[in-house]
N, C-alpha and C positions, 0 to 999 in steps of 0.2 A: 613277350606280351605287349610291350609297346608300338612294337611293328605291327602286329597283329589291329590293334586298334586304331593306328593310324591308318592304315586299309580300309578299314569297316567307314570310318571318315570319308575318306576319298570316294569310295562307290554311295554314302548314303549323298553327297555332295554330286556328283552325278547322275543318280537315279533321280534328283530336285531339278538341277537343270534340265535333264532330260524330259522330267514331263511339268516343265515351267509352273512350276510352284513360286510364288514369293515366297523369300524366308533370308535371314541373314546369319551367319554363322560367325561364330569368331575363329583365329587361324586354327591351325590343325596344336592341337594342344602338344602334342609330344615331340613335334619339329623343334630344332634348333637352330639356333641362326650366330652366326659371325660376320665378321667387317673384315674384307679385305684394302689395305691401302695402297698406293703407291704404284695401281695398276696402270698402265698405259691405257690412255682415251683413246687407241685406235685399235683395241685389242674387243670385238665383242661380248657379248656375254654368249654367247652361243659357245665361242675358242674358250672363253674363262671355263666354262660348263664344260666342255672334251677335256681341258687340259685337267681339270680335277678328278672328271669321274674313272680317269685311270685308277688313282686310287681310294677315292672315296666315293661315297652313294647320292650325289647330289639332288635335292629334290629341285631348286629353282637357283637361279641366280638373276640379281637387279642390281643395275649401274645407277647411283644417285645420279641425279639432275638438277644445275643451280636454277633462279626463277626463268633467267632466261633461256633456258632450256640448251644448255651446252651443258655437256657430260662432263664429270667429277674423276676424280682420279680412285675412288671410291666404290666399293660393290659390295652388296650383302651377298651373304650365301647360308641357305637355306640346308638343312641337312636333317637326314629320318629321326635321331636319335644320337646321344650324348656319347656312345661308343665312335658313332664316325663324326661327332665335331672332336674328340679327342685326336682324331686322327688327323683331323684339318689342321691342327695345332701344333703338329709334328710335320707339318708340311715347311720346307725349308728354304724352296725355291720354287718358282713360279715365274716366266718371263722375265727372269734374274734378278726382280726385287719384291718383295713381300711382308708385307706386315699384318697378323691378324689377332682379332681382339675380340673378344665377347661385344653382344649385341648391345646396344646400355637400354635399359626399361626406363620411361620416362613417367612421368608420375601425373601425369595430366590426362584430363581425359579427352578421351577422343570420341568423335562427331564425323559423323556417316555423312559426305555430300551427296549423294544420289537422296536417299529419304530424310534425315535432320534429325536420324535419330542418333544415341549418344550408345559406346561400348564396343562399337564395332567402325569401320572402316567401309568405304564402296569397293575393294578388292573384294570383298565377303557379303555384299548385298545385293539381293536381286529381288528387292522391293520397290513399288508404283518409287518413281522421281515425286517428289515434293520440293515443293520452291520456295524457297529462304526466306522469299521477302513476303510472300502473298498466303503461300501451306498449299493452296494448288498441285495438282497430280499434273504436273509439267515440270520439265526441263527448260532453264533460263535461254 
């Protein structure tokens, strides 16, 4: 049932983009996510993403980045449902070292850069740009 729903998500998030609607969503509710550590910073997330989806159903994978924009030894990974993050868990090697840990929720709220508004994230917004300092429909 949960894949089932997750689905219906993804095409109703597509049918939005496709005939350009504003609207913001929050992530896909039944996704789950883990931290991988210990990854080499020359290994993409493209090879991270083949080398999992042998065994598990990966939806996305994301390399953190410090401010100045040099990659992290660090990657999330996104997965459909709590049957295959159990299976990422049981994963025991990976480019010879691997450490993986549940996602941590943080208890703050978050604030949309594209529009200013609050609940949601600009990964998930495809509403007019409003501008921080002025509220203007522009991008700084």
């Amino acid at each position: 049932m949960s894949i089932a729903y997750s689905d219906d998500y993804r095409k109703l998030v597509k049918f939005l983009n496709n005939s350009n609607f504003q609207y913001h969503s929050l992530r896909d509710p039944k996704s789950k996510s883990a931290i991988l550590r210990n990854i080499p910073i020359d290994y993409t997330v493209e090879e991270i993403s083949a080398e999992l989806s042998a065994e598990i159903s990966v939806l996305k994978v994301f390399r953190f980045y410090r401010q100045d924009r040099s990659p992290t030894p660090l990657c999330a990974v996104e997965v459909k449902d709590s049957h295959e993050l159990e299976k990422l868990f049981k994963v025991n090697r990976l480019f010879n070292s691997i450490t993986v840990e549940l996602l941590r929720k943080t208890n703050t709220i978050v604030q949309c850069k594209r529009s200013q508004e609050l609940g949601h994230t600009k990964n998930y917004c495809k509403l007019a740009f409003r501008c921080i300092i002025c509220g203007q429909n522009h991008n700084l």
